[in-house]
C-alpha positions as CSV (number, residue, x, y, z in Angstrom):
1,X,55.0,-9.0,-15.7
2,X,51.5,-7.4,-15.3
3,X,48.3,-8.7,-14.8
4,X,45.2,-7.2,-16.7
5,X,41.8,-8.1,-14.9
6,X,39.0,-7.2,-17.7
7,X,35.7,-7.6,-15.8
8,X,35.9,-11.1,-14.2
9,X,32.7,-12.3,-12.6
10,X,32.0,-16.0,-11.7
11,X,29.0,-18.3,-10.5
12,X,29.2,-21.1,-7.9
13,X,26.6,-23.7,-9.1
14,X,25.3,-21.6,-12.2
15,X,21.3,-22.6,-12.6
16,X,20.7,-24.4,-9.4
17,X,18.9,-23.6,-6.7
18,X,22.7,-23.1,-5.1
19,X,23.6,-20.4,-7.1
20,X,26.0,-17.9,-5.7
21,X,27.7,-15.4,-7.5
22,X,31.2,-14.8,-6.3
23,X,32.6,-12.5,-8.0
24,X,31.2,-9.7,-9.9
25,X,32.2,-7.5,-12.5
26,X,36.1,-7.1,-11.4
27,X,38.4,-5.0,-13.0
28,X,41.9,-4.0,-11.9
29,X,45.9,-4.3,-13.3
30,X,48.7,-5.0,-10.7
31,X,51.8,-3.8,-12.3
32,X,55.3,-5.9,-12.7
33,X,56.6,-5.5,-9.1
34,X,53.8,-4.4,-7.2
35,X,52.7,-5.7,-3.5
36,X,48.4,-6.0,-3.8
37,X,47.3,-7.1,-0.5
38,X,43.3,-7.9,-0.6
39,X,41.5,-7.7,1.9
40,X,37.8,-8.6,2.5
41,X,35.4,-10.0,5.1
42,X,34.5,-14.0,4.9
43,X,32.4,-14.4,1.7
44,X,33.8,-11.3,-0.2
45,X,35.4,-13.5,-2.8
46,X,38.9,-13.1,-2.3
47,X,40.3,-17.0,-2.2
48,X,37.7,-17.4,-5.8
49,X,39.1,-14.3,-6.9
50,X,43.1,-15.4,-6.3
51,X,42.5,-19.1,-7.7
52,X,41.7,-17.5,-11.1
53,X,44.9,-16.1,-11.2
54,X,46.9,-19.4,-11.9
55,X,44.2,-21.0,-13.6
56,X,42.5,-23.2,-10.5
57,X,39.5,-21.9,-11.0
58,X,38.7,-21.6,-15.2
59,X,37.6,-18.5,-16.4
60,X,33.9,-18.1,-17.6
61,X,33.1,-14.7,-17.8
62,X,36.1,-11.5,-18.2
63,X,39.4,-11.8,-19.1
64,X,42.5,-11.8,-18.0
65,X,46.1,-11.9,-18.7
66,X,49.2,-12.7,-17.3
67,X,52.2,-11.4,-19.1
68,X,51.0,-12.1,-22.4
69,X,49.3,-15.5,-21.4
70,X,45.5,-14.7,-21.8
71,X,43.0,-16.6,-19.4
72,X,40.5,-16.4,-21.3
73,X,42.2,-17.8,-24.7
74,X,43.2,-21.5,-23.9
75,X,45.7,-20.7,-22.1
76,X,49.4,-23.1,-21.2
77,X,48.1,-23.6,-17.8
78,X,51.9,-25.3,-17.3
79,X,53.8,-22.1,-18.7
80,X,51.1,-20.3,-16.4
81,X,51.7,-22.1,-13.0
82,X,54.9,-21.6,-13.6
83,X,55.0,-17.8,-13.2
84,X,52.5,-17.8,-10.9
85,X,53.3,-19.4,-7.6
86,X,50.0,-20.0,-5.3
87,X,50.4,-20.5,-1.5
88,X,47.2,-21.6,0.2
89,X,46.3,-20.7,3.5
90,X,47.6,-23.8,5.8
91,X,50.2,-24.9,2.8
92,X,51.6,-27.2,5.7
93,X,49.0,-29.6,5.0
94,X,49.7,-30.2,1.7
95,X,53.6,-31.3,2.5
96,X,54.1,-35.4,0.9
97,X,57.7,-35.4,-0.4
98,X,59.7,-37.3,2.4
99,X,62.3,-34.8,2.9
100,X,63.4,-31.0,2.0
101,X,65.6,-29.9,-0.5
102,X,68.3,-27.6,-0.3
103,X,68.0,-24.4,-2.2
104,X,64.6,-23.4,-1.4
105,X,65.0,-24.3,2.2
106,X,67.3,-21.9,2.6
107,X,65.9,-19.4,0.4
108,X,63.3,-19.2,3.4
109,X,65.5,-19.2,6.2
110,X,66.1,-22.8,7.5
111,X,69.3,-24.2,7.9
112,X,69.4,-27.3,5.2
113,X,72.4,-29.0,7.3
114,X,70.0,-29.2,10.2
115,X,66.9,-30.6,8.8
116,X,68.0,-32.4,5.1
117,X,66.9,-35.8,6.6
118,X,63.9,-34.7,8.3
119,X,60.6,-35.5,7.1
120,X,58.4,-32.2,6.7
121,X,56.2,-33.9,9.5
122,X,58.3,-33.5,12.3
123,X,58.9,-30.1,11.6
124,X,57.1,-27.8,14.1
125,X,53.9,-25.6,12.6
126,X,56.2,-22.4,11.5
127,X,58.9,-24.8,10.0
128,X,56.3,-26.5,8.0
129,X,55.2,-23.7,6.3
130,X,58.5,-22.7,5.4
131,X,59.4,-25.5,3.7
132,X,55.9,-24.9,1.9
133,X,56.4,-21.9,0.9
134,X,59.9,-23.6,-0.4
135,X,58.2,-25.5,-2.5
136,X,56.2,-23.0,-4.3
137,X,59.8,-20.7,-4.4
138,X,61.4,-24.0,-5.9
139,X,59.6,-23.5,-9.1
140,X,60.9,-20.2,-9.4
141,X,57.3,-18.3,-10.4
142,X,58.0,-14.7,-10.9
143,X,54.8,-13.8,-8.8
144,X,53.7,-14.8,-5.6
145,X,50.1,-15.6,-4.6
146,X,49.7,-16.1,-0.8
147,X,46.0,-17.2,0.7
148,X,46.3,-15.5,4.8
149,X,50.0,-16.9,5.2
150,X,50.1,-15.9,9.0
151,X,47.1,-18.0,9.9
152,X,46.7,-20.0,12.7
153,X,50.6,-18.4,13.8
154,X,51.4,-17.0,17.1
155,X,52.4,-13.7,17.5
156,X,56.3,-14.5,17.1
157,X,55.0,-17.0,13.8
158,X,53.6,-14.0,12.3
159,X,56.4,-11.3,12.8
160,X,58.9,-14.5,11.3
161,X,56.4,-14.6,8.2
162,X,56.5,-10.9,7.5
163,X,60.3,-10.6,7.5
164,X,60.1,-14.3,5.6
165,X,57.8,-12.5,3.0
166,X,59.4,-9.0,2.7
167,X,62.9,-10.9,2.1
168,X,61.3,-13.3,-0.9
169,X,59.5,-9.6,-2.5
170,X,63.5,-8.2,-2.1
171,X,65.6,-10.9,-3.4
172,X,63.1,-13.7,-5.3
173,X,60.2,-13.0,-6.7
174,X,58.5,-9.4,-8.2
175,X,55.5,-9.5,-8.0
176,X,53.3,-10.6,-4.5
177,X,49.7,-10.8,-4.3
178,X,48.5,-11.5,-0.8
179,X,44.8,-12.1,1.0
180,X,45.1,-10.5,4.5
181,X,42.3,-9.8,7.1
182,X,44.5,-8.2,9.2
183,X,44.8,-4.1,7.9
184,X,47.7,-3.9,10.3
185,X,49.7,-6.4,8.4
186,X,48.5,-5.1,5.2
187,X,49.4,-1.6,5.4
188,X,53.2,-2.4,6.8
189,X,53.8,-4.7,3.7
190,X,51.8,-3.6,0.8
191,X,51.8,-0.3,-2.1
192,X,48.6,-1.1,-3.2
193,X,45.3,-2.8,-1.5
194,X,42.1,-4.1,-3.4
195,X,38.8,-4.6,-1.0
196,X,36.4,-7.3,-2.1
197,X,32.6,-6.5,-0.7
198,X,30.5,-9.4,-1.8
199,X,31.9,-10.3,-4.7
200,X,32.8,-6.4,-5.8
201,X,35.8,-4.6,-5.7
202,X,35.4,-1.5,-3.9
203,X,38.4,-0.1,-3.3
204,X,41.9,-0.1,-5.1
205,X,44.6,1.9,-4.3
206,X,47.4,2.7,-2.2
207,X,46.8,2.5,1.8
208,X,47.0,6.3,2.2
209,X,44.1,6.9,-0.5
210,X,42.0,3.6,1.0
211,X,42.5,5.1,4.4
212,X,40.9,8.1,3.4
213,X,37.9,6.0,3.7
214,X,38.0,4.8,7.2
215,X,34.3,5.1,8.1
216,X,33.0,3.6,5.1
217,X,35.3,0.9,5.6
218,X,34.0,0.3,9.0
219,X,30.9,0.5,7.4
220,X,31.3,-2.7,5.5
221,X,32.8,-4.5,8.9
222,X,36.7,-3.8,7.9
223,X,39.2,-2.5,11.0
224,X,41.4,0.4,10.1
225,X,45.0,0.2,11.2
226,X,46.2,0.9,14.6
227,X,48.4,3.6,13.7
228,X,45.3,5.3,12.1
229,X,42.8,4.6,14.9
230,X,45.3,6.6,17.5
231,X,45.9,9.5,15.3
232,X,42.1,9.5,15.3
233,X,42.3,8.7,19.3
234,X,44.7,12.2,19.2
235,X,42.9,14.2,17.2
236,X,39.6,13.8,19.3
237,X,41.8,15.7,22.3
238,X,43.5,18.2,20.0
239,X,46.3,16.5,18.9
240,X,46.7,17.3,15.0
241,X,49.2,14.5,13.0
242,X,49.8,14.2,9.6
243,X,46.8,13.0,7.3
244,X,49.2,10.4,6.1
245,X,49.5,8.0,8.7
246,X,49.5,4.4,7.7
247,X,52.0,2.4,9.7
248,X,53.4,2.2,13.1
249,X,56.3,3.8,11.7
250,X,54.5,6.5,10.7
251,X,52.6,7.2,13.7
252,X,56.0,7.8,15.7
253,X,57.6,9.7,13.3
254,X,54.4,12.4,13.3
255,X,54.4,12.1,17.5
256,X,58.3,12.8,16.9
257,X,57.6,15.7,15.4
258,X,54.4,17.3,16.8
259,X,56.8,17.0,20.4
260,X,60.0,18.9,18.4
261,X,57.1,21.7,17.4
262,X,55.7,22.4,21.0
């Protein structure tokens, strides 16, 4: 279930003196069980960018498809919403049913016999977005559209989200496409990363090819991963890692095995 993305621009408030142009000129593909994080500063264009994917946001100027459905061709936004499941960012806020159903609540980890007959509300912040994210899962979509899910978490929140998402990519849905500012999170979770610069995509590809381009991602006011700035940290006092650090995982492994060398 692929996604073609045929040079998609769009224009907030087209011939006004309010005209902004959003996105510009975007191609890319993510392939049937791909992870695409995106990553951007504020204003890059990622949320306008994700919205088109469902159909929220109509398509005036590219094309794209969606497993045969094509965007720009009238599409069944029904059949379309249902194979693409969007997750805003604070989906707690737009909870109304009165209480949770079963199978989706514990598709994401909540115990059904212990909150059936509560009302979303009294949930705490974490719990909320569970049962969210539960009721985007409900619907079954066989991609996953998530809008910064670990916002506004604490550190134990966030860590809970991760494992919540890598377990929904394992057992539930294919295909994940998730807006991240945070490189750290990105580059544990993710086999291929798009960066939006004012409306442009100017990366796409897998973390150890986008890290290649550390300074020119500084550049544009993007942070690097941890595990990349202390190899860098290293190699300034003559420690030499691998090149193809990404993740925390694979800092220690390279440490591991620069110590068994000496």
């Amino acid at each position: 279930m692929s996604i073609v993305i045929e040079n998609l621009s769009y224009v907030y408030s087209p011939k006004t003196p309010f005209e902004h142009k959003a996105l510009d000129n975007i191609s890319l593909t993510v392939e049937d069980g791909d992870f695409l994080g995106i990553i951007g500063a504020t204003g890059s264009g990622k949320s306008t960018f994700i919205q088109h994917l469902n159909g929220l946001i109509k398509l005036t100027s590219g094309k794209i498809t969606v497993d045969g459905i094509e965007l720009h061709n009238k599409p069944d936004l029904k059949k379309l919403r249902a194979e693409v499941g969007m997750v805003f960012q604070y989906p707690e806020y737009q909870l109304f049913d009165e209480t949770v159903v079963k199978e989706a609540v514990e598709t994401v980890g909540l115990d059904y016999e212990q909150f059936k007959e509560r009302s979303p509300f009294e949930l705490s912040g974490g719990q909320k977005r569970r049962v969210a994210i539960a009721g985007v899962i409900a619907m079954r979509p066989q991609i996953l559209v998530l809008d910064e899910p670990t916002a506004g978490l604490d550190p134990v929140g966030r860590i809970e989200m991760f494992d919540l998402i890598a377990k929904l990519k394992e057992t539930t849905v294919k295909t994940i496409i998730m807006v991240s500012h945070n490189m750290d999170e990105i580059s544990e979770v993710a086999n291929k990363i798009a960066v939006l610069e004012h409306g442009k995509l100017r990366f796409h590809g897998t973390p150890k090819e986008l890290f290649k381009h550390a300074e020119e991602l500084e550049e544009i006011g993007l942070d690097i991963p941890t595990a990349i700035k202390l190899k860098n940290e290293l190699k300034a006092r003559g420690v030499e890692l691998s090149d193809d650090i990404v993740t925390a995982n694979d800092f220690v492994e390279a440490v591991v095995k620069w110590r068994e060398k000496r």
